[in-house]
N, C-alpha and C positions, 0 to 999 in steps of 0.2 A: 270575464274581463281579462284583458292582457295587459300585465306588467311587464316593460324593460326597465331592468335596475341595474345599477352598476356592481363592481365585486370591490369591496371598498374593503374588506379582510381577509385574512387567509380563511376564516370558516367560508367562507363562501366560495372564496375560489375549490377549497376541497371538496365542498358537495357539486359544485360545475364538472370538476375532475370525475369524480363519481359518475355523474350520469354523462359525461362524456366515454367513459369507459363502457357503457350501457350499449350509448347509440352507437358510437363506433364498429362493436362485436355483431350488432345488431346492422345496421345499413353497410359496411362493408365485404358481409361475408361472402357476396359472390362476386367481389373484383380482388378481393386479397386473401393469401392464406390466415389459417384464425395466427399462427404463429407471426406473420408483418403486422396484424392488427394490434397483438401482444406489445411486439415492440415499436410501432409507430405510440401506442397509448402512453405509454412509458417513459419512452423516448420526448412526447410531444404536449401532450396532456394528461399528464399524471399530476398531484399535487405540486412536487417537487417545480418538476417542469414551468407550470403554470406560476408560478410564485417568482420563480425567477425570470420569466419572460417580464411579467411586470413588474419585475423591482431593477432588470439590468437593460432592455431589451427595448424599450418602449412599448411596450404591450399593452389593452385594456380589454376585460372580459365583463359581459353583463349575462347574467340570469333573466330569461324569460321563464315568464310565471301566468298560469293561467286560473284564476279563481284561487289563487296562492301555492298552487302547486306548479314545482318546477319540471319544465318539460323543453327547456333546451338552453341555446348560449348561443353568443358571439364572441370572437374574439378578433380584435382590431390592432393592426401594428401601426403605431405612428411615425412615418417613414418622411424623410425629408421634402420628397419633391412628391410625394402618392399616398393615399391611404393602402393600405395591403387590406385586405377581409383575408385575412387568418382559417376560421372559424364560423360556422352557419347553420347549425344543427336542431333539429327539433326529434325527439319522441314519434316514434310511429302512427301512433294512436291522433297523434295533433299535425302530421303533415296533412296536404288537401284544404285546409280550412281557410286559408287567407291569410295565416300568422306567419310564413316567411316574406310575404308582402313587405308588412308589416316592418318586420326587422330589418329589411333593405333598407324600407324608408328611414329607419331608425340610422341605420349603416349611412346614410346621402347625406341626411340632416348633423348629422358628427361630422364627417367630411369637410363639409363647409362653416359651419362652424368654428372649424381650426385650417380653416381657408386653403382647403384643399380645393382642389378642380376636380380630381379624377380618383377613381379607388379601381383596385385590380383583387386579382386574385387567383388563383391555382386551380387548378381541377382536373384528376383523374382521366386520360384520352377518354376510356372505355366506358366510363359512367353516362352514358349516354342522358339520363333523366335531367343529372343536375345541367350539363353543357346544353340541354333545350331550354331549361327553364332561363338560365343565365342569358342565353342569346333574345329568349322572349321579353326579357326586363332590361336591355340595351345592350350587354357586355358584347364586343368582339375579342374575335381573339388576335393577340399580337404577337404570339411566341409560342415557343416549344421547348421540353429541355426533358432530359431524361435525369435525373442529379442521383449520385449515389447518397443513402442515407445509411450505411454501415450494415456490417452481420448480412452481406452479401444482398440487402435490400435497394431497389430503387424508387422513384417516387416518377411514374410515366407520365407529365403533364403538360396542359395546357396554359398558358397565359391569357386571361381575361381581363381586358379593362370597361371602363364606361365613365365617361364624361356627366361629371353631376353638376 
């Protein structure tokens, strides 16, 4: 059975951080040095990080759980005129299965909700898996940007949106 829950305390958001530090090291090791994954983690999703996104930033992260065990996240900006999808991650072992489906829909049904029309999102030029999956589930793309993220890091992407 799949759980989406929200992160309604800092325990929770720390163990999201945790296994965000997991998948990270783990799905981006062949588009990024393990040293930018270090500090995108850090930087982006570390407890710290994460805590203040949702306490200054409008941020909200939920815990996917499967049979009670956690095996991924969302993480949603709530931005004036868009939803941002932040965050989209699951465990190895549980991609393939249906469960990012799943979360999207979870992703649309938020959106409108809080009467948004449209959610975007970011993604890596070269990661070629997720920019298929995203175009297969509506997302086009409407941008491009290279943006410096510090300590001589960049962040090479795409802009996604899709109309929900």
């Amino acid at each position: 059975m799949i759980e989406i829950i929200p992160c309604i305390n800092d325990t929770m958001l720390m163990e999201t951080a945790t296994l965000a530090d997991a998948i990270w090291h783990e799905y981006f090791c062949s588009l990024l040095t393990p040293d930018q994954i270090d500090y995108m983690v850090a930087r982006f999703q570390s407890p710290e990080a994460m805590i203040r996104q949702v306490e200054q930033e409008h941020y909200g992260y939920w815990q996917v759980r499967q049979d009670g065990q956690l095996i991924g996240y969302i993480g949603l900006q709530f931005q004036k005129d868009r939803l941002f999808l932040s965050k989209l991650y699951l465990r190895k072992e549980s991609r393939g299965q249906g469960i990012a489906s799943s979360m999207l829909q979870m992703v649309y049904d938020t959106g409108r909700d809080y009467g948004y029309d449209r959610v975007w999102l970011t993604c890596n030029k070269h990661n070629r898996h997720s920019l298929d999956v995203y175009a297969a589930k509506g997302f086009v793309q409407i941008g491009e940007d290279v943006t410096d993220i510090g300590q001589g890091y960049v962040m090479d992407d795409y802009f996604l949106e899709r109309v929900i």
